[in-house]
N, C-alpha and C positions, 0 to 999 in steps of 0.2 A: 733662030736668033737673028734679028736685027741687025741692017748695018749699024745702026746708027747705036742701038744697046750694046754692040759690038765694043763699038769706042769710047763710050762708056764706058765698060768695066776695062778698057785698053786704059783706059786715061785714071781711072780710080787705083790701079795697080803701079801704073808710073808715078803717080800722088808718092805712092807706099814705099816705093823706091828712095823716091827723094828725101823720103825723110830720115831711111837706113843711111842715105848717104852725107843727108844733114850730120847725121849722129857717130858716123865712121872716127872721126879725128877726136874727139872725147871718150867713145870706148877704146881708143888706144892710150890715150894720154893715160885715164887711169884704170886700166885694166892692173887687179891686183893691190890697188888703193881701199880705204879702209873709209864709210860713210855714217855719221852717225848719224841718225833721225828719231826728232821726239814727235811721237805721236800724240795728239790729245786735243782736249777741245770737244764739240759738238759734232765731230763729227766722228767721233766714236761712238756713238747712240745710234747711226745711220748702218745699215746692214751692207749696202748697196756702197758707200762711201767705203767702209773697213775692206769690204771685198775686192776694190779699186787699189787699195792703200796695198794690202798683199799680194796684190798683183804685180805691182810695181814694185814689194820689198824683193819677189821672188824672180823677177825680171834681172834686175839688179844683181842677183847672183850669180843668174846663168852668162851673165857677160863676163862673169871675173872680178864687179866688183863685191867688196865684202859689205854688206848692209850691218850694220847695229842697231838697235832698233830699242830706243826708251822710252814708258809710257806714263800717259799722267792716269789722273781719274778724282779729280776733283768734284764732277757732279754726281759721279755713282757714290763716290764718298758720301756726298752729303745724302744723298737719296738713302743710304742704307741707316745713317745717323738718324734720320727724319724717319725712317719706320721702324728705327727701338728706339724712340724719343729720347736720344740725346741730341742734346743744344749743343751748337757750335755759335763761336765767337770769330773773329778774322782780326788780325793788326796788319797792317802794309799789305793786305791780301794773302797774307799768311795764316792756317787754321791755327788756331790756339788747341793745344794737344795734350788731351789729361789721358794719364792712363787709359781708360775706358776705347776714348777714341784713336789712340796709336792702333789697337786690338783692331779696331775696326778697320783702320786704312789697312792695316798689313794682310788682313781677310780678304777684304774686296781688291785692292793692287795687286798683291802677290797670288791669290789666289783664282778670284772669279773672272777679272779683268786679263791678267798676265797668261792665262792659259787660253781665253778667249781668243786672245790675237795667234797665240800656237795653233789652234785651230782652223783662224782664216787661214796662214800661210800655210798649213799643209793643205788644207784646201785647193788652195793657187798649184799647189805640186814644188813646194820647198819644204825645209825638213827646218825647223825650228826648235831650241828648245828655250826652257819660260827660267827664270833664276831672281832671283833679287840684290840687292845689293850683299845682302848678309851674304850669301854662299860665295863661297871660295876665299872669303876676305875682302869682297870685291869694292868695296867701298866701306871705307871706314869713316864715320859720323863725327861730329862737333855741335854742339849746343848749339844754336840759332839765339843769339843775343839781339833785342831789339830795344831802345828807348823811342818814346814818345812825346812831344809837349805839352804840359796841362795847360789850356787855353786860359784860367785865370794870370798863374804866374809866371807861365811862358817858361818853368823850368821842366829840363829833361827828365822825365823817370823811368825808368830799367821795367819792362813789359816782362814777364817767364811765358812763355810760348809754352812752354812742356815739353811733349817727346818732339820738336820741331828741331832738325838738324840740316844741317850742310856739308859736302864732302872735305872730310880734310886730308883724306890719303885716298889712292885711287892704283890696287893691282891688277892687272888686263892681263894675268896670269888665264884666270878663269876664259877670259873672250878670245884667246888669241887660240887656246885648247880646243875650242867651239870650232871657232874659224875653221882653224888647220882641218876638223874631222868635216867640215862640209858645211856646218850647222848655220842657223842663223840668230843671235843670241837676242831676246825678248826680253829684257832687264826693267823689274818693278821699282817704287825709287825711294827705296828703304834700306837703311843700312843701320848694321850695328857700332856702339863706343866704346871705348876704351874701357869707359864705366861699366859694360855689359848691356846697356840701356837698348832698345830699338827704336830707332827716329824714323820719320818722313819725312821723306826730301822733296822740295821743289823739281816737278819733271826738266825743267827746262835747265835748271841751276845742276842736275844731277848730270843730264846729256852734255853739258855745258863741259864740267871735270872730265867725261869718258873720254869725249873727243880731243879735249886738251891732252890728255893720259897718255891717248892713242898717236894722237898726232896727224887725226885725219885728214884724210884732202876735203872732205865736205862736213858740217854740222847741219842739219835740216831742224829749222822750228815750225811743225807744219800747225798753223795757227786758225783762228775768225775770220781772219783780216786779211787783204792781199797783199799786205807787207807794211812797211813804212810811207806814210803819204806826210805829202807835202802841205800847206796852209790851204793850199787851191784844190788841195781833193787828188791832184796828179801822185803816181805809181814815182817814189825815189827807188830808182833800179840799182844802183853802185852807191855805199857810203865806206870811208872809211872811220875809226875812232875818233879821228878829228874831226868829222863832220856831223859826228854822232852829240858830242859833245855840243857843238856849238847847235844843233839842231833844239837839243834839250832843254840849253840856255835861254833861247829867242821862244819856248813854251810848243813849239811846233812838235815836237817829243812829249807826250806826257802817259799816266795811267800807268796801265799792265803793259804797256811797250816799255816805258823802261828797265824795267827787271829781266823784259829777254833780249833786248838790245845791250842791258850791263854783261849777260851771259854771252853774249855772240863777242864783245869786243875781249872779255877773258880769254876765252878760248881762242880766236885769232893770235892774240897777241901772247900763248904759251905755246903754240906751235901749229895750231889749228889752220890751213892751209883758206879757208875760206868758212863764212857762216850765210844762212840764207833763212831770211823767213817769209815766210810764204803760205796760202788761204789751204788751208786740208780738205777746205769743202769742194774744191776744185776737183773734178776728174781727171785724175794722172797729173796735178801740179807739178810733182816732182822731177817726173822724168820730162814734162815741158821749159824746165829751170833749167835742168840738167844739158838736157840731150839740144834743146834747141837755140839759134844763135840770138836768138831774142830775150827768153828766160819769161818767167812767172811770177818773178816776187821782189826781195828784195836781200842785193848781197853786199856782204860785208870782209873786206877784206883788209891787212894790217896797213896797207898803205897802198895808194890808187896804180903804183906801177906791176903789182904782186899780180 
């Protein structure tokens, strides 16, 4: 070996150092804290991306913190629709949910998708198990009410979504059991009603209640996108509610951001210690937001001094 290769790998290990020590004063802070993360998007189609993602869920445990982990699956959805030809419809980006297709999301979420990701992370060498909102009680459903405007007479009418529901109760009875034995809990985002009905939740809207449930120190929405941008295209690294709000106003907010930025500012503000949304396509995002003093994406917290 080389002097010079020498100092190289002298100098590539001091790198490695630095960034343990970057990351020292945040695995103490929350050593024992409780992390929600919604996984979804495009980058759960990626082999290479999931396998990154469980690396990191399972990283995240051996430090002491506790990962939760909620998944969407909106294009296997539709992909599984599209090859037994049933039609879907969307309102506000909502599936419109007849019988037929409840069967369907609960198949692919709870089943083919939900076990998937138990797989990566045991892979990674963490011990996961996969549940959905139905088991334990763990989420309990509410009809998803939407009106519309008919662009002739500008008057509202009441949309039926179907089996489309949102959390109206939320027991962490079941995640906290998980926890305690070691586990890492892989929640599909389907929950049953009062009615007996079985709904499908919005991933984001669902991670949204747990964390609030829970009272996490983090919600993670690992998204497309590499967070909130500005009109100029620049990364908004800190917002709080008030900023969100007025961001929204001025049009600088628009789309599928507002529905996970209405989700982050909920959970903040029932107890949620922080929300962060941030590009899933990124390699190790999370623990780049996380662990380093610069961050990755974009966070949200109830008020700029928190």
């Amino acid at each position: 070996m080389t002097g010079q290769t020498q100092a190289g790998e002298t100098s590539a290990m001091l790198a490695k150092a630095e960034v343990l020590i970057e990351a020292l004063p945040y695995l103490q802070r929350y050593a024992g804290c409780t992390f929600v993360v919604k996984y979804g998007g495009h980058a759960m189609g990626d082999p290479a991306a999931a396998r990154d993602f469980a690396e990191d869920i399972v990283l995240l445990k051996a430090v002491g913190i506790n990962p939760v982990v909620v998944h969407g699956g909106g294009p296997q959805i539709g992909a599984m629709l599209k090859k037994l030809g049933v039609e879907s419809t969307f309102v506000d980006g909502l599936r419109v949910t007849d019988k037929a297709t409840a069967e369907v999301a609960e198949m692919v979420l709870s089943g083919a998708i939900n076990k998937e990701l138990v797989g990566w992370i045991a892979q990674a060498g963490g011990k996961a198990i996969g549940v959905s909102g139905k088991d334990g009680g763990l989420v309990t459903a509410t009809k998803v009410e939407r009106t519309i405007k008919d662009p002739g007479s500008n008057i509202e009418q009441a949309v039926d979504l179907g089996f489309v529901g949102e959390p109206a109760r939320v027991d962490t009875t079941l995640i906290h059991t998980a926890v305690t034995a070691g586990m890492i809990p892989v929640i599909a985002p389907i929950g049953a009603g009062d009615d007996g009905h079985t709904y499908n939740i919005n991933a984001d809207t669902m991670a949204g209640a747990i964390a609030a449930a829970l009272g996490a120190a983090r919600l993670f929405l690992l998204t497309d996108v590499p967070g909130v941008l500005a009109k100029d295209g620049t990364l908004l690294t800190d917002l709080t509610p008030a900023d969100i709000a007025r961001l929204r106003d001025d049009g600088t907010i628009s789309g599928g951001m507002i529905p996970k930025l209405e989700t982050c500012v909920h959970a903040v503000e029932a107890g949620c210690e922080a929300a962060v949304v941030l590009d899933g396509r990124v390699p190790h995002a999370m623990l780049l937001e996380f662990f380093t003093a610069s961050g990755a994406g974009t966070l949200i917290r109830a008020n700029s001094a928190a």
